[in-house]
N, C-alpha and C positions, 0 to 999 in steps of 0.2 A: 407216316401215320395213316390208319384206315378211315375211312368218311365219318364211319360211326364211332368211332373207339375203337379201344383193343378187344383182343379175344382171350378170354378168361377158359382153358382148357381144365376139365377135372376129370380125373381118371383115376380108378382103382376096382374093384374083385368085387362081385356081386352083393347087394344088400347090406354095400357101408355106408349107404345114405346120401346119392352123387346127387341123384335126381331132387330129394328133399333141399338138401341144400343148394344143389345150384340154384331151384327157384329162388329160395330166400334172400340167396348174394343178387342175383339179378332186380328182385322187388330193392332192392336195398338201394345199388346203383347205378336202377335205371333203363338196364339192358333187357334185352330177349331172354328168351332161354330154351334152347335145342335137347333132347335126352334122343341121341342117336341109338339108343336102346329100342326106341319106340318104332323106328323106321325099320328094325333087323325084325321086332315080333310084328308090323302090319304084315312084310316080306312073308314069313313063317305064316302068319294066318289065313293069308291069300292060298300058299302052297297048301295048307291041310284041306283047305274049301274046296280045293281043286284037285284034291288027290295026287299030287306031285310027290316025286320020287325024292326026300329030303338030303337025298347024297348026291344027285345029280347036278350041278354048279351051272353046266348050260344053260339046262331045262329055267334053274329059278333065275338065272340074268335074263334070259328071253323074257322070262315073266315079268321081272323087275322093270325091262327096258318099255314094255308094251302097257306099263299101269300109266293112267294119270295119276300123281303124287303131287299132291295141296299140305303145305301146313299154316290152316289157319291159324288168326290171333285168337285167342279167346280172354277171357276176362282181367288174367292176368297175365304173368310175364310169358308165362310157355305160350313155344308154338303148338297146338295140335296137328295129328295125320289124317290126312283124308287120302282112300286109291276110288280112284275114278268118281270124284265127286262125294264118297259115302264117309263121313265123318268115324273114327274109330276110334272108340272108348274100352269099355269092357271086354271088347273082343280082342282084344291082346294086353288083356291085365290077367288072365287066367295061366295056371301053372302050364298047363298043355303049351298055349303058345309061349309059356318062355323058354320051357324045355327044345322044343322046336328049333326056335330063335338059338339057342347056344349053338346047335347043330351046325345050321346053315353058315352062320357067323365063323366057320373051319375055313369056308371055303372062298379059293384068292378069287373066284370071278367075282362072288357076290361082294365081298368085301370092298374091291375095286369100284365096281358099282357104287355102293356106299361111301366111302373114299370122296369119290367125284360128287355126289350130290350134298355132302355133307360141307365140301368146299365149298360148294357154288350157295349152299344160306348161310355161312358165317366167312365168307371173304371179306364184305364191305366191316367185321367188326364191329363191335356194340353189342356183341353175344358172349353169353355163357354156355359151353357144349361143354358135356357131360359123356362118358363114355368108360373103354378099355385101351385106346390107342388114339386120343384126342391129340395126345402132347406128343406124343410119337411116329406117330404115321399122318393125321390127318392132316393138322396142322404145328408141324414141328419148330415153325416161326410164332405162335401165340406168346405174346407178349408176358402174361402170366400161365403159370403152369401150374396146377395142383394134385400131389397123387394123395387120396386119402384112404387111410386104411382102418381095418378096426381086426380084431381077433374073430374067429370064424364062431367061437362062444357066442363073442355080443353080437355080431350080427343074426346067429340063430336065434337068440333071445330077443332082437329086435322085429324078429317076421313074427315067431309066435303070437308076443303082442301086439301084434298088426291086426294079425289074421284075428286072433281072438275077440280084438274089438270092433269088428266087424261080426261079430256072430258066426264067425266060423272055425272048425276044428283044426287043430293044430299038433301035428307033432315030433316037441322037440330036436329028439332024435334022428328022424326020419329030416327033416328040413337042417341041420348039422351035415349029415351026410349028403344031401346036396349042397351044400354049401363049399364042402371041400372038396367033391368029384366036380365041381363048376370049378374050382378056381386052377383045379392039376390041368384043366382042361383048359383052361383062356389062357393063363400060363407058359403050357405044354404044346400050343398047336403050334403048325409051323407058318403059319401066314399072318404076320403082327400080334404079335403076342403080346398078352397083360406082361408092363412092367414099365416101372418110375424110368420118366426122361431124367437124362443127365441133369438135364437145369431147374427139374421142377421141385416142388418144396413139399416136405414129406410131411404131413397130418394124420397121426396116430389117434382116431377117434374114441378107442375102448371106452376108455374112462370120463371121455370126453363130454359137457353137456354138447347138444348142437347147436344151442345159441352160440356157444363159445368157439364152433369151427365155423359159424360164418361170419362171427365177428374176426375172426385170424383172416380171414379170406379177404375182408372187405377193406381189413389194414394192407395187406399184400397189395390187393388194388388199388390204394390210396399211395399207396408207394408207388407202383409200374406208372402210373399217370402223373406223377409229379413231376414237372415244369425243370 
């Protein structure tokens, strides 16, 4: 058993709602909560600030290895990113750096990188990591496993209304079509690729309310910990 608890891995294909729900299983049971998404766009935001060559995999580990990287507590269960001190919010919520972020995410140095750091804040357990290859590559021993999914429809219907409630323009088609060239691509690459571990338990969100996928989560957990 880990100091903290177990590690609660969720994984699945862009904008099926890892991050929303993992905070809410974590507020629920207590734990952390990591979205190693956020560590691949700070990576990505750094390299555009810097003019970095986004194919080059040395160049951004050099970079990678040379940031100081903080993930503060903040209010609730997440951790936040900070590189060299500077807390990062909005600067890698923007499309640019997520576009970015898919890129870099191809490649095995940086990934490795990622890999190793993302072990070393959910080893002691009492977390919820969130990701493409949590249950698969990062940590293949997490005691629960979850890969959740939704149709590439709902999740495009679920950025629109994102986007739009926030006062910004949206469209449908256009964010669909991302959605499907991101997923051939996490998929498709050759260095840990999206897709359900053996042991992990399949959550078909579509139709799904999201109370109701993190109440299935929170029964999953209340099972893996039971005595």
């Amino acid at each position: 058993m880990r100091p903290n608890g177990i590690i609660i891995a969720i994984d699945g294909p862009a904008g099926v709602g890892k991050s929303t729900v993992g905070k809410m299983v974590a507020d629920r049971v207590g734990y952390s909560f990591i979205s190693t998404g956020k560590m691949y766009r700070a990576l990505a935001w750094k390299a555009l600030e810097l003019g970095l060559d986004l194919e080059d995999d040395g160049a951004l580990v050099k970079l990678a290895g040379s940031l100081k990287w903080g993930f503060p507590k903040g209010k609730g269960p997440e951790a936040g990113v900070s590189l060299d001190g500077r807390a990062l919010d909005l600067e890698i919520t923007d499309e640019r750096a997520g576009k970015a972020s898919s890129g870099i995410a191809r490649l095995a140095g940086v990934r490795l990188f990622m890999r190793d750091m993302q072990r070393q804040a959910g080893v002691p357990g009492g977390v919820v990591m969130e990701g493409r290859d949590i249950g698969t590559n990062v940590f293949p021993d997490a005691e629960l496993k979850v890969y959740l999914d939704a149709s590439p429809e709902a999740r495009a219907e679920r950025r629109v209304g994102q986007l739009r409630g926030q006062g910004l323009e949206a469209d449908y088609a256009q964010i669909l079509d991302f959605i499907i060239k991101r997923d051939a691509q996490d998929s498709g690459r050759k260095n840990n690729p999206l897709r359900k571990a053996e042991d992990a338990h399949y959550l078909d969100s579509t139709a799904m309310p999201r109370e109701n996928v993190v109440a299935a989560i929170e029964r999953l957990f209340r099972e893996a910990v039971k005595p």
